[in-house]
N, CA, C and O atoms as CSV, one atom per row, in Angstrom:
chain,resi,resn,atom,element,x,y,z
A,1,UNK,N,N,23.693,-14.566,-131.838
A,1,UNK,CA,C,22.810,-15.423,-132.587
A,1,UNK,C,C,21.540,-15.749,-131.799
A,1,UNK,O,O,20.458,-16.067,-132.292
A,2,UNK,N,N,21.783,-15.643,-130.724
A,2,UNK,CA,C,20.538,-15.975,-129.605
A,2,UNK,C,C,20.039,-14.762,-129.096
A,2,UNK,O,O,19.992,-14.509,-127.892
A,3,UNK,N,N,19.684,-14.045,-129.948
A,3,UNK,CA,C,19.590,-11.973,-129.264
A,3,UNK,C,C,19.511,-12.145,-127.911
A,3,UNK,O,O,20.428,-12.665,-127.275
A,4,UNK,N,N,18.117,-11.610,-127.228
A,4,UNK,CA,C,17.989,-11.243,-125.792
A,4,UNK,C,C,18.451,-12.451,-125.097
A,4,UNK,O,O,19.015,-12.252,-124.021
A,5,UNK,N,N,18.341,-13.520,-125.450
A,5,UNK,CA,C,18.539,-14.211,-124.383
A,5,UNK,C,C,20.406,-14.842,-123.712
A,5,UNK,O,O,20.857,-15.475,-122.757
A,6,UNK,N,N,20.889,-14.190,-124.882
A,6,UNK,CA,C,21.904,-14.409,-124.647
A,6,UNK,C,C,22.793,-13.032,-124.512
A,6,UNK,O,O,24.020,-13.124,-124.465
A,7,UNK,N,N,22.227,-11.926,-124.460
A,7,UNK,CA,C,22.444,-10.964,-123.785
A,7,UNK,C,C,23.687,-10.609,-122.853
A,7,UNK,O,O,23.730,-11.239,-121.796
A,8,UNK,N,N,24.417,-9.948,-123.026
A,8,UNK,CA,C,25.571,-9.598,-121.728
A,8,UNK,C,C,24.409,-8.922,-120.298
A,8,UNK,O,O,23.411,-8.230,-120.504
A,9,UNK,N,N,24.866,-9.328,-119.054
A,9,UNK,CA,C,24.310,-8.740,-118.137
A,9,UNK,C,C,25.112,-9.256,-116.567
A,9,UNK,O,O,25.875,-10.197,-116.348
A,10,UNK,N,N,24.849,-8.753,-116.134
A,10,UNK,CA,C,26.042,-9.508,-114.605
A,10,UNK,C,C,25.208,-10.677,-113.827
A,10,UNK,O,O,23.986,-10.755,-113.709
A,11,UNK,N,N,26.063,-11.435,-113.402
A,11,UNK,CA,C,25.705,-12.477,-112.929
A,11,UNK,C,C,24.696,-13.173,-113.720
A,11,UNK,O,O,23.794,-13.730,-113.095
A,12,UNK,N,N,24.702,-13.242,-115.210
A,12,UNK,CA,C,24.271,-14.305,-115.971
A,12,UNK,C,C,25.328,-14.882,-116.841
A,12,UNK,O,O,26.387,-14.332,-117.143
A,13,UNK,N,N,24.824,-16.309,-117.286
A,13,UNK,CA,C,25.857,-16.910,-117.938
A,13,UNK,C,C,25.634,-17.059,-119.678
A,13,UNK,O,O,24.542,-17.178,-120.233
A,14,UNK,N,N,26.505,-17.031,-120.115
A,14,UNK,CA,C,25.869,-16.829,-121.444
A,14,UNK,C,C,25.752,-18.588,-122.184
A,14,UNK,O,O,26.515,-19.484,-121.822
A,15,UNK,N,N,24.424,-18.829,-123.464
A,15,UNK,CA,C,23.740,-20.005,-123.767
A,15,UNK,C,C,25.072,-20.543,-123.935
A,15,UNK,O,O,26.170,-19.986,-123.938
A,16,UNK,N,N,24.715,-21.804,-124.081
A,16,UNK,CA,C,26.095,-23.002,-124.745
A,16,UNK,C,C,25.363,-24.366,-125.354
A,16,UNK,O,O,24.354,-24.915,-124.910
A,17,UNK,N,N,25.833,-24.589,-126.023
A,17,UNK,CA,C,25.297,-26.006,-127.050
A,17,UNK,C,C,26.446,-27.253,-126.763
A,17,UNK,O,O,26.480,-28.346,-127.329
A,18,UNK,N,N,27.287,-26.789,-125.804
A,18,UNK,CA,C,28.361,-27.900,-125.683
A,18,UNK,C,C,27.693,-29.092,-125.641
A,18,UNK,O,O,26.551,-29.172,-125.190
A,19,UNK,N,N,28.254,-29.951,-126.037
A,19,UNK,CA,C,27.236,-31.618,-125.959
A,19,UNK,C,C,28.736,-32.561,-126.041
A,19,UNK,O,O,28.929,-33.501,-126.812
A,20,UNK,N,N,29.559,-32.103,-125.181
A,20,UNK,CA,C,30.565,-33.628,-125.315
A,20,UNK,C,C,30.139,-34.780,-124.704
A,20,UNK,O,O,30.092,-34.807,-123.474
A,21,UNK,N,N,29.756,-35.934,-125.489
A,21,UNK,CA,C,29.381,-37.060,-125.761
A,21,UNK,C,C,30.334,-38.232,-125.495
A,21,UNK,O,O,31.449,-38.547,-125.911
A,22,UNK,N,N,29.512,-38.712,-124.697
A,22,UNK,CA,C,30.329,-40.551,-124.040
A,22,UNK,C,C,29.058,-41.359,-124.402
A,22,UNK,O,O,27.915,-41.308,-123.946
A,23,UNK,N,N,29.602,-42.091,-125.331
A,23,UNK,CA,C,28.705,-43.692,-125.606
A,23,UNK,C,C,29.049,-44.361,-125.072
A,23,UNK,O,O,30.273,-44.387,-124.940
A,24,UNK,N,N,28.170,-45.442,-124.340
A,24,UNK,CA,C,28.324,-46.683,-123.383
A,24,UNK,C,C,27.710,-47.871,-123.909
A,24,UNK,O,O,26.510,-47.743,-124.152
A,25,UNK,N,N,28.254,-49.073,-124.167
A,25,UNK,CA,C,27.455,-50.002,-124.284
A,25,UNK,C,C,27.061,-50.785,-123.582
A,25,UNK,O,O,27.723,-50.841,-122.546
A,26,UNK,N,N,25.976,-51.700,-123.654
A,26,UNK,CA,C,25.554,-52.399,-122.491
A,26,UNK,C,C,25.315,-52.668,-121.107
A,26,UNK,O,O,24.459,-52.708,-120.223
A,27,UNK,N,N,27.215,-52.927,-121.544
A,27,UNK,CA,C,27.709,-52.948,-120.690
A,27,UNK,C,C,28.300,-51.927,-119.411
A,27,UNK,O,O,28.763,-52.243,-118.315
A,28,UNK,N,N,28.118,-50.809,-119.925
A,28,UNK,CA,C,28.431,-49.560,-119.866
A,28,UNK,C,C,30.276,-48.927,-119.772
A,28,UNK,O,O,30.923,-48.046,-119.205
A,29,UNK,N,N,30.489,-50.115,-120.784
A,29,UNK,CA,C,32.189,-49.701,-121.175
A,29,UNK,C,C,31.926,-48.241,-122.820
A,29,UNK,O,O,31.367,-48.281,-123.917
A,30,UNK,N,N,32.697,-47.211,-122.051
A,30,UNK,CA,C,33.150,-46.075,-122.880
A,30,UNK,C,C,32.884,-47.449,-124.404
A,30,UNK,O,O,33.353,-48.588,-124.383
A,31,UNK,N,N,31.847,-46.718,-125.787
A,31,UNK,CA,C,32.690,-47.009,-126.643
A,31,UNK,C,C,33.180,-45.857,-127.973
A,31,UNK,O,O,33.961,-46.038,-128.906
A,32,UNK,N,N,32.463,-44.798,-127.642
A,32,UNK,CA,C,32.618,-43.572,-128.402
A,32,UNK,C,C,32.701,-42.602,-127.442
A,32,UNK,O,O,32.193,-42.702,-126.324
A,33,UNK,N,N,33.501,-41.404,-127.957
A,33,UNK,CA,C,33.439,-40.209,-127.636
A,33,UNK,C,C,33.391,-38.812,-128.538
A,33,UNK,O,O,34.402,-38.587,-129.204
A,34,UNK,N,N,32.386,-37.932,-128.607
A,34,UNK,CA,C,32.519,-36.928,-129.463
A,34,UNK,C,C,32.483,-35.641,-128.909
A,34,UNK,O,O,32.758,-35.704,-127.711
A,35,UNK,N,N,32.290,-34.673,-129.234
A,35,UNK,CA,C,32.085,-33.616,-129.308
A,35,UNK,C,C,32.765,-32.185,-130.504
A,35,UNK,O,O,33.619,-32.341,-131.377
A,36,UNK,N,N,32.140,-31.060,-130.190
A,36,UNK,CA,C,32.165,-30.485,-131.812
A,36,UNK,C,C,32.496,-28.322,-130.937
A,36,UNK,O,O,32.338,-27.818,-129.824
A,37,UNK,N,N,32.802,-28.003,-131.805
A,37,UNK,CA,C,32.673,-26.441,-131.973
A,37,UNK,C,C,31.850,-25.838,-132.774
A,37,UNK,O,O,32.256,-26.089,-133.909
A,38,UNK,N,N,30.959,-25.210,-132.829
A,38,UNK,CA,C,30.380,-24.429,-133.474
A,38,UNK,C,C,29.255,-23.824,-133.681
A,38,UNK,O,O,28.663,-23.654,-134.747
A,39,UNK,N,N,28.866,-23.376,-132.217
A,39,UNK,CA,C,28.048,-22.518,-131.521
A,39,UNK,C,C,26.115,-23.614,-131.554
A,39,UNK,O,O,25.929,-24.783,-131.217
A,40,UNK,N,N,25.315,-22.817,-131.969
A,40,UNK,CA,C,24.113,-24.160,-132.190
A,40,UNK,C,C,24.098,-24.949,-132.644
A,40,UNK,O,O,23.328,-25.851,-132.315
A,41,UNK,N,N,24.984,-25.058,-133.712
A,41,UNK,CA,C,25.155,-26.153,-134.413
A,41,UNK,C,C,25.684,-27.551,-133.962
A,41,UNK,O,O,25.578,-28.641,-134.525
A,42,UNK,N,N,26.318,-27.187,-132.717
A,42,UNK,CA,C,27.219,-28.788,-132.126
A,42,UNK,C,C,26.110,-29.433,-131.797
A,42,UNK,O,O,26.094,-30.437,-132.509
A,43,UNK,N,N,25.247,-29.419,-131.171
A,43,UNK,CA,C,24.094,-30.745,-131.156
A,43,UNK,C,C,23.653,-31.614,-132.343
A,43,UNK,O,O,23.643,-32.843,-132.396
A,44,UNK,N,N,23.288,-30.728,-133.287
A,44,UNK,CA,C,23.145,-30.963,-134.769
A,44,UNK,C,C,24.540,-32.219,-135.272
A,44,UNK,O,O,24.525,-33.443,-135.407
A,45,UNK,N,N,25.628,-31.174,-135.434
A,45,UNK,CA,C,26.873,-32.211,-135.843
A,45,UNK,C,C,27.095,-33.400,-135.128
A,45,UNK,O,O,27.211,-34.572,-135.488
A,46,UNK,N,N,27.137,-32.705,-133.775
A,46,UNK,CA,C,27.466,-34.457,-132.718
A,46,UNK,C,C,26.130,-35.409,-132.883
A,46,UNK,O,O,26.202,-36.636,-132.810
A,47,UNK,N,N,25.242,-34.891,-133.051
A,47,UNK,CA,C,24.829,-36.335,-132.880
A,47,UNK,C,C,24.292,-36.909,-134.003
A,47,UNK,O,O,23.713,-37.989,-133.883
A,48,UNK,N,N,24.387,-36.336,-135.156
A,48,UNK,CA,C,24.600,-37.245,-136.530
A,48,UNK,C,C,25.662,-37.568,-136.932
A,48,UNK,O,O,25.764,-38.064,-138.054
A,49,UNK,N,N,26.920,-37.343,-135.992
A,49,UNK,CA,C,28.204,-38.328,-136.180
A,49,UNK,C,C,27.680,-39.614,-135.556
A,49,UNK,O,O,28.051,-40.684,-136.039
A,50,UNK,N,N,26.765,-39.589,-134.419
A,50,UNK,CA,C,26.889,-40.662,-133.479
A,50,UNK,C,C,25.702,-41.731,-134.309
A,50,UNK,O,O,25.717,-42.943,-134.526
A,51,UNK,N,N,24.945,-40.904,-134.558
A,51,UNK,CA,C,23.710,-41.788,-135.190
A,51,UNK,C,C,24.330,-42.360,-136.376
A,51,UNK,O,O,24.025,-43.523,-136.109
A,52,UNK,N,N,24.904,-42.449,-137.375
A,52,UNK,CA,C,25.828,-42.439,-138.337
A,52,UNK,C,C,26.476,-43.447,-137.735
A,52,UNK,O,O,25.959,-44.489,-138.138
A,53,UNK,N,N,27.378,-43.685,-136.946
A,53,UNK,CA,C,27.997,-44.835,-136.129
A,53,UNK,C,C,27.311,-45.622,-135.717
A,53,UNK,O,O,27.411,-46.757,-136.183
A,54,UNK,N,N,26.365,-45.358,-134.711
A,54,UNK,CA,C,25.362,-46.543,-133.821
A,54,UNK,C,C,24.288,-46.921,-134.944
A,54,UNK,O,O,24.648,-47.806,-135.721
A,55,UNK,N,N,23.255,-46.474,-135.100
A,55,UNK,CA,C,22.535,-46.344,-136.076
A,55,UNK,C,C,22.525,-46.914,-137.457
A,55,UNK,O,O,21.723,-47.830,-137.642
A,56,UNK,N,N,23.295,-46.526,-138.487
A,56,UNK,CA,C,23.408,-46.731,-139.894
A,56,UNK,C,C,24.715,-48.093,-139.771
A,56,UNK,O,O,24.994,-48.836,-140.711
A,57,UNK,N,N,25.351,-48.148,-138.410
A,57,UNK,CA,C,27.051,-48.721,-138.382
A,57,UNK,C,C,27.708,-48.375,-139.360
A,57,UNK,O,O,28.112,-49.357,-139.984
A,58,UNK,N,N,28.036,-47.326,-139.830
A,58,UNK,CA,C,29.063,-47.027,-140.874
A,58,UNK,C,C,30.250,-46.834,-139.613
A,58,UNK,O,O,30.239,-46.660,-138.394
A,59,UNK,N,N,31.271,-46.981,-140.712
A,59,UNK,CA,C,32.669,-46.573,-139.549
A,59,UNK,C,C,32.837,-45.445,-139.622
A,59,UNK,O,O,32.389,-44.887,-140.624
A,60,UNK,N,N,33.477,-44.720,-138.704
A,60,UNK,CA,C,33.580,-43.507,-137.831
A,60,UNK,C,C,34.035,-42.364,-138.899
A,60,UNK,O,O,33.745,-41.187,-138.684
A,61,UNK,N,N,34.729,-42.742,-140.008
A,61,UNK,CA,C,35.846,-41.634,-140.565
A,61,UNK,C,C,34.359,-41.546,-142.129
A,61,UNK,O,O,34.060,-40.567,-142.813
A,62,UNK,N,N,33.887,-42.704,-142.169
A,62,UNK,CA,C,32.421,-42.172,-143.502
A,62,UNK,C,C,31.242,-41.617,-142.135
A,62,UNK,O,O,30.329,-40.911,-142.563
A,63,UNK,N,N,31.226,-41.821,-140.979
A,63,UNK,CA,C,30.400,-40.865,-140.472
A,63,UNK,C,C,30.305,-39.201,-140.308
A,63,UNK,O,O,29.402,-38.366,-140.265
A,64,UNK,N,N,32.023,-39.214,-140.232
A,64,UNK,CA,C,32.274,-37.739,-140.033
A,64,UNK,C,C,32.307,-37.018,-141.278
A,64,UNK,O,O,32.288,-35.788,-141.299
A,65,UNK,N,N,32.367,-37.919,-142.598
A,65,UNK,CA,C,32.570,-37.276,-144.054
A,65,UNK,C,C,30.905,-37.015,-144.279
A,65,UNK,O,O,30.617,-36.001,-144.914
A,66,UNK,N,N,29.967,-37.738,-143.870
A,66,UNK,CA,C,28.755,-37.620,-143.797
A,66,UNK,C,C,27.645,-36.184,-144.465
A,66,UNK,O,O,27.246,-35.518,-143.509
A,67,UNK,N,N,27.384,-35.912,-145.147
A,67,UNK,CA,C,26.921,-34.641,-145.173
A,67,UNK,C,C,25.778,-34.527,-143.919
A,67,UNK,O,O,25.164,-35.498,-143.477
A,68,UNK,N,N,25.572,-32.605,-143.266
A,68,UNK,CA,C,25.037,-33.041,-142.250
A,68,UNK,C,C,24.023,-31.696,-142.322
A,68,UNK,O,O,24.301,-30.883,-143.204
A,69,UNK,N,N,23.196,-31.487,-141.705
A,69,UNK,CA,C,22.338,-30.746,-141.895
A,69,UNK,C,C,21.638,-30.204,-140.383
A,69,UNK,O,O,21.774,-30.906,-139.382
A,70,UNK,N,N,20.834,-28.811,-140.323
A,70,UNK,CA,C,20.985,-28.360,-138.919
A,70,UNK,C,C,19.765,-26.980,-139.339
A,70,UNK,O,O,19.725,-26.091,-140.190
A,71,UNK,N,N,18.537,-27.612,-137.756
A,71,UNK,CA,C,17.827,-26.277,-138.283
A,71,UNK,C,C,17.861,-25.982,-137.007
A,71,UNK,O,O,18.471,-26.733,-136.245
A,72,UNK,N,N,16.972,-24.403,-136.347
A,72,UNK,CA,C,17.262,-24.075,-135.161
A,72,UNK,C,C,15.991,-22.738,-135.115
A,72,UNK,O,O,16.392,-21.750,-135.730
A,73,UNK,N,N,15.065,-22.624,-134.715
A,73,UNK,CA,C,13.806,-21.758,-134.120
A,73,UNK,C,C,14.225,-20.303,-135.119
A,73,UNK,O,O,13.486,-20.011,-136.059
A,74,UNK,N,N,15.198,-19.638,-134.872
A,74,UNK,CA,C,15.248,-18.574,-135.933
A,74,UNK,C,C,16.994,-18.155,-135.870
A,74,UNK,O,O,17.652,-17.830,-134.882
A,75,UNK,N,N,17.399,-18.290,-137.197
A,75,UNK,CA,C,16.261,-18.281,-138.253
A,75,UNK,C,C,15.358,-19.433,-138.762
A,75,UNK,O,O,15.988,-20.452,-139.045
A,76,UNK,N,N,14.372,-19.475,-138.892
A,76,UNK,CA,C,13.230,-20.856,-139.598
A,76,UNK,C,C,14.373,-20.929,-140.571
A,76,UNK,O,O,14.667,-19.856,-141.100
A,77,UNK,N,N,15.079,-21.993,-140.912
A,77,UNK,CA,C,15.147,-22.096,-141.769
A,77,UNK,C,C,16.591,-23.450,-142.058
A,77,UNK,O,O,17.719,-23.565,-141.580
A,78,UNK,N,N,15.841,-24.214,-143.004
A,78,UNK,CA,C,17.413,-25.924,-143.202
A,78,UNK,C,C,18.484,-25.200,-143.736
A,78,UNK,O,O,18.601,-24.457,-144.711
A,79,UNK,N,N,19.415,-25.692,-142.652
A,79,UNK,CA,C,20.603,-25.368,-143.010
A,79,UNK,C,C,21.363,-26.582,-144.007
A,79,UNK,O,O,22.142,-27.058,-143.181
A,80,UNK,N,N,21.489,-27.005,-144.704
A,80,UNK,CA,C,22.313,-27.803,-145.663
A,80,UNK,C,C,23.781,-27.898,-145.849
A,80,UNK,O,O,24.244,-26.835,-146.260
A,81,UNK,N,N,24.458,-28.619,-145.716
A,81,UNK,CA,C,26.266,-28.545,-145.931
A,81,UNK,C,C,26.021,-28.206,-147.928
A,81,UNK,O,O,25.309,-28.743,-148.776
A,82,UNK,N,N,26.843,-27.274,-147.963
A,82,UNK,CA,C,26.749,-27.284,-149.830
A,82,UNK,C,C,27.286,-28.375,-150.279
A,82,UNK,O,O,28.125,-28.963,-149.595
A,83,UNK,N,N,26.976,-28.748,-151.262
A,83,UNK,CA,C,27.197,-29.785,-152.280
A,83,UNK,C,C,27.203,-31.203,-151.009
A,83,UNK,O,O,27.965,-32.159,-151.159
A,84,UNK,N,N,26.354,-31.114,-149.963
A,84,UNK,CA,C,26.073,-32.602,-149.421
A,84,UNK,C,C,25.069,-33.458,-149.726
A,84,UNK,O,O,25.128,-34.639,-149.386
A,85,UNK,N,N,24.055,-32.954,-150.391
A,85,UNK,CA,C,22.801,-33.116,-150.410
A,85,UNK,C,C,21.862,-33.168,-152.116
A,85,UNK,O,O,21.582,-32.236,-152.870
A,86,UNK,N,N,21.608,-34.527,-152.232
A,86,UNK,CA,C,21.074,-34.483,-154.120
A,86,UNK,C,C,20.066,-33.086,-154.109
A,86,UNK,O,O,19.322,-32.566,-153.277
A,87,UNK,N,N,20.513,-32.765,-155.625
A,87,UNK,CA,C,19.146,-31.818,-156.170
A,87,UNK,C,C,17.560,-32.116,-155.428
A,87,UNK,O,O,16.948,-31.345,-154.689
A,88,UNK,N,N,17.182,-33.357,-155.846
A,88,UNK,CA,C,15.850,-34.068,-155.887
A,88,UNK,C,C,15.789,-33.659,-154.053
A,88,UNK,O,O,14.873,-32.916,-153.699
A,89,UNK,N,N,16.621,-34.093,-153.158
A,89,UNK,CA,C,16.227,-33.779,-151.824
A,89,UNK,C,C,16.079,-32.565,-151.545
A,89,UNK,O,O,15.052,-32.193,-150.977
A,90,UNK,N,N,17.207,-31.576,-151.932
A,90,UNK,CA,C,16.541,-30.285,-151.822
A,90,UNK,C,C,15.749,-29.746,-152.181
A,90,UNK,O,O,15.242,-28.912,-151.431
A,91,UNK,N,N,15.158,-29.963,-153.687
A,91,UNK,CA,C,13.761,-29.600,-154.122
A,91,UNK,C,C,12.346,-30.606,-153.647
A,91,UNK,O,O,11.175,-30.424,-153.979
A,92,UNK,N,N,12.860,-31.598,-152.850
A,92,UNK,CA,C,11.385,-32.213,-152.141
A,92,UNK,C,C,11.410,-31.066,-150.689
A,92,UNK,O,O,10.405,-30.515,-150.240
A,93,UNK,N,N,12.841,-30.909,-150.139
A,93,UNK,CA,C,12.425,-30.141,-148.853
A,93,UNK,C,C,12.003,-29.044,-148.933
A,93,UNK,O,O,11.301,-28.676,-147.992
A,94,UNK,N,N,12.284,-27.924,-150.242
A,94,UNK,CA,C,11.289,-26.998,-150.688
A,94,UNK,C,C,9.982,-27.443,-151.060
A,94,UNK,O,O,9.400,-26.362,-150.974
A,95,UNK,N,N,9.326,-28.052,-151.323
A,95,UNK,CA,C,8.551,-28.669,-151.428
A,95,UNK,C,C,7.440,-28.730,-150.548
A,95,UNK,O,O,6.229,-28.562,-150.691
A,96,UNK,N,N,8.119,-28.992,-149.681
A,96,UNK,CA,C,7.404,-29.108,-148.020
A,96,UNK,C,C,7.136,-28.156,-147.414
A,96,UNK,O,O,6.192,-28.010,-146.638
A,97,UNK,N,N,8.154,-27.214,-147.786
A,97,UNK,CA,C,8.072,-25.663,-147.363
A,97,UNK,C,C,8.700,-25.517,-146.183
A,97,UNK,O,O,8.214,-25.071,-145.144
A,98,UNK,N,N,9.933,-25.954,-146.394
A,98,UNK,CA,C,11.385,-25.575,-146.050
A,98,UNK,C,C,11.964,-24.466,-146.885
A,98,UNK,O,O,11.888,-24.485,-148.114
A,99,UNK,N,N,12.811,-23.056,-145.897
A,99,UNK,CA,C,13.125,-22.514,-146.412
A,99,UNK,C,C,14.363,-23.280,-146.381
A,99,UNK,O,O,14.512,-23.837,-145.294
A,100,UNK,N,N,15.559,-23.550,-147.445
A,100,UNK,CA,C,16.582,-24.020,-147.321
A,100,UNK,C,C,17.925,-23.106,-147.856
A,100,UNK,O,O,18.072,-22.562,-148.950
A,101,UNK,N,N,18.773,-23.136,-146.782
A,101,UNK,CA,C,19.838,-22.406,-147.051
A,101,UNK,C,C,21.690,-23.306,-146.920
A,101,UNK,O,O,22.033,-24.087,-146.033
A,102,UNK,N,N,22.227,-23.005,-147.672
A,102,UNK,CA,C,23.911,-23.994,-147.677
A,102,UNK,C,C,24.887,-22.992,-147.250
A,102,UNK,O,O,25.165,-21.889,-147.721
A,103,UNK,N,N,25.452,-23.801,-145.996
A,103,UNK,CA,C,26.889,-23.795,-145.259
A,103,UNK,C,C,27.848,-24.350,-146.256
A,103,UNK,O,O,27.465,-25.057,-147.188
A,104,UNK,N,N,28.953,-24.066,-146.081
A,104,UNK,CA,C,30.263,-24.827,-146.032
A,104,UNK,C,C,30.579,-26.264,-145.150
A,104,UNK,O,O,31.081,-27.278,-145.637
A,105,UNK,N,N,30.070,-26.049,-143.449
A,105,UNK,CA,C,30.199,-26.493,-142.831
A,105,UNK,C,C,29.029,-26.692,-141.560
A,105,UNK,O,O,28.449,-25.703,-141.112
A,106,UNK,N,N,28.863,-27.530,-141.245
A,106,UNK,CA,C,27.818,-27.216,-140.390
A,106,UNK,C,C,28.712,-27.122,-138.709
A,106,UNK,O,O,28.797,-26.100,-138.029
A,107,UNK,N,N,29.137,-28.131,-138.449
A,107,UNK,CA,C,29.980,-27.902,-137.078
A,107,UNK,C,C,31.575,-28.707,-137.130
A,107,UNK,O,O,31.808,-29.479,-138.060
A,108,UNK,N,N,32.602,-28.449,-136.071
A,108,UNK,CA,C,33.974,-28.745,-136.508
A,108,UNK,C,C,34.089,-30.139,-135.481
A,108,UNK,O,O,34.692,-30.014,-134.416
A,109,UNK,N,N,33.524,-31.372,-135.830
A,109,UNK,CA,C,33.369,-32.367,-134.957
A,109,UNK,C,C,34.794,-33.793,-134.797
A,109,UNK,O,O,35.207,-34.485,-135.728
A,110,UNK,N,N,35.183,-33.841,-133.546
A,110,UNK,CA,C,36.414,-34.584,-133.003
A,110,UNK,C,C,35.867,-35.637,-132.760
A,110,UNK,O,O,34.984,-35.445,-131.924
A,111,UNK,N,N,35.931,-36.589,-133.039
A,111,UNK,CA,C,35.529,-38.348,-132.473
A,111,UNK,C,C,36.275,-39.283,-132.195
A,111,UNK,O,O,37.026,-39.468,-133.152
A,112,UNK,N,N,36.504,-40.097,-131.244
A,112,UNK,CA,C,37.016,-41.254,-130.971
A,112,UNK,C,C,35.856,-42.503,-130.819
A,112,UNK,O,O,34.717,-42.494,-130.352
A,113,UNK,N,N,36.659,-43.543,-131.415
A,113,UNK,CA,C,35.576,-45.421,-130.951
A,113,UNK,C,C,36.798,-46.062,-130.775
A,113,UNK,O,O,37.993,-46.051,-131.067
A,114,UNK,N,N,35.717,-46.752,-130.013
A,114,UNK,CA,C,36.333,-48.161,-129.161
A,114,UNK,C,C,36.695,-48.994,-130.598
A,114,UNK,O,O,35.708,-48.840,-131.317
A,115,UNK,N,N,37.625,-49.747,-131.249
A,115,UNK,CA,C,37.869,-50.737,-132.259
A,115,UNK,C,C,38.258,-51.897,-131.498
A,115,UNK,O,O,38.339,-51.602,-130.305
A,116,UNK,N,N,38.510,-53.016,-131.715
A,116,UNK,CA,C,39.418,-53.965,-131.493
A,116,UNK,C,C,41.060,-53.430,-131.600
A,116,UNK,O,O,41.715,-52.937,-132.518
A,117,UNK,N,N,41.399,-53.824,-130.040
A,117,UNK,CA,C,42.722,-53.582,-130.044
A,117,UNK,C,C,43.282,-52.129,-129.072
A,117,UNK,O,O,44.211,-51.908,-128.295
A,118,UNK,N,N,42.007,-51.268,-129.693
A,118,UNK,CA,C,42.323,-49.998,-128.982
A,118,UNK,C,C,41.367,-48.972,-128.973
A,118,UNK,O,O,40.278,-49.001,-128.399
A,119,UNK,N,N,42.084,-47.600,-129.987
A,119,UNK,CA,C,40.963,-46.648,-130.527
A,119,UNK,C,C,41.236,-46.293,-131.516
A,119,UNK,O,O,42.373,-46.251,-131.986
A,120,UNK,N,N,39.837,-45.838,-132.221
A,120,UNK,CA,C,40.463,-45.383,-133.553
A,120,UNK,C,C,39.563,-43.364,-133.354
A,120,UNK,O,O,38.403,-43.004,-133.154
A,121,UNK,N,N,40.912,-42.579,-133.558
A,121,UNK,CA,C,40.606,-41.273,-133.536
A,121,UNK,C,C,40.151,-40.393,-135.610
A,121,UNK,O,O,40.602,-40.546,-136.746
A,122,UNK,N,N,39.126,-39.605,-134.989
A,122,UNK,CA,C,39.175,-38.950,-136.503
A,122,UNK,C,C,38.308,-37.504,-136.186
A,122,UNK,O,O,37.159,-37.382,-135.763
A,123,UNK,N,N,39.448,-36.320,-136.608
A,123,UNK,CA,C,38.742,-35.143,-136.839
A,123,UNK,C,C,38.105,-34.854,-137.679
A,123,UNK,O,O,37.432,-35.709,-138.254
A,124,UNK,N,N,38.089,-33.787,-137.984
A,124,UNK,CA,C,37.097,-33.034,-138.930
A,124,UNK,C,C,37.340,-32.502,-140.287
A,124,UNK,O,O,37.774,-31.507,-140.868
A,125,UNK,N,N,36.828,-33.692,-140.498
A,125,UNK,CA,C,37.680,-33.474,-142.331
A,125,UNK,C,C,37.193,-32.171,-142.788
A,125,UNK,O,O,38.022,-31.791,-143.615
A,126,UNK,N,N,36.546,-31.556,-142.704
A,126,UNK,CA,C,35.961,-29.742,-143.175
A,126,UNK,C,C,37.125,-29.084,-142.746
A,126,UNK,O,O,37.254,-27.967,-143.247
A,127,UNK,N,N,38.067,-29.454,-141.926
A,127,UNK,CA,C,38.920,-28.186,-141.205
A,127,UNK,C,C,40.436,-29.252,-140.809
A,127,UNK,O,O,40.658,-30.419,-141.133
A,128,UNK,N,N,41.294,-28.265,-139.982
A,128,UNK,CA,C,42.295,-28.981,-139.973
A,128,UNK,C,C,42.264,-29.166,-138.015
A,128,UNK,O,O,41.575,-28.582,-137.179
A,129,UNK,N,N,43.342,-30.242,-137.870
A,129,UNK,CA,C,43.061,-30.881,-136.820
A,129,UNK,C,C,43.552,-31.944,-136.626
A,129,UNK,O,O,44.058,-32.537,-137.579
A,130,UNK,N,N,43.554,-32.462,-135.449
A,130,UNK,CA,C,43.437,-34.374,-135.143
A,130,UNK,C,C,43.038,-34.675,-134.035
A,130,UNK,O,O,43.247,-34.052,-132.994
A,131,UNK,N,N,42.312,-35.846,-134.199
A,131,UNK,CA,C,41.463,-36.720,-133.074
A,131,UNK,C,C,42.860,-38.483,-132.835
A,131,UNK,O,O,43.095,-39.312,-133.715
A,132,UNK,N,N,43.306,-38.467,-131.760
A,132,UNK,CA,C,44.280,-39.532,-131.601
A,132,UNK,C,C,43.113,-40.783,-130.616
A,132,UNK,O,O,42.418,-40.660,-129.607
A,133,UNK,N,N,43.336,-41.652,-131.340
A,133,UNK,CA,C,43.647,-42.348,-129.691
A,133,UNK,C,C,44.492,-43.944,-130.276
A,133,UNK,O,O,44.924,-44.320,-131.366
A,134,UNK,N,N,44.424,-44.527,-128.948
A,134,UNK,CA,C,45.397,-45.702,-128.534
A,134,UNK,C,C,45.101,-47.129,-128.432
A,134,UNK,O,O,45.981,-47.919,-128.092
């Protein structure tokens, strides 16, 4: 997906988008943790789970149901989760002159938060899985 630059060759390493994610508050006590699979796309997914949480404060399990969206140098072009996104938004982002194209899925994202009491874990409702905690 990354042609030359991600290239087989010796003694190089090949690209990675890993982004496992520790939120800290303030205080700097752990209060989220995420991270995701799915090649460029995990920056994209992880951190509109997180913004979705910190950000909007929705709770963790309507962040991850979230529809999510993901663009990336080439191809030019919005990636869209299918059926996440109203008509009217996709025809304003054509509009703009976005080429726009629909996934199934954009990335396969695992999350844990800090709750009262303990943690509360939640995978990736697109796929199968589980996120625990205690």
């Amino acid at each position: 997906m990354q042609g030359e630059a991600n290239a087989i060759q010796p003694g190089k390493r090949m690209l990675s988008a890993m982004s496992p994610t520790v939120v800290l508050d303030a205080d700097g006590r752990v209060q989220m943790v995420a991270g995701a699979a799915g090649g460029p796309r995990i920056i994209s997914a992880t951190s509109q789970v997180i913004l979705n949480v910190i950000e909007f404060g929705m709770p963790l399990a309507d962040a991850m149901r979230a529809p999510r969206l993901h663009n990336q140098a080439l191809p030019d072009e919005l990636r869209l989760e299918t059926n996440g996104f109203p008509t009217a938004t996709v025809d304003s982002l054509r509009a703009m002159g976005h080429t726009v194209a629909f996934l199934g899925g954009i990335a396969n994202v695992n999350a844990i938060r800090r709750v009262p009491g303990g943690w509360h874990g939640v995978s990736e409702p697109r796929a199968f899985g589980a996120a625990v905690g205690y």
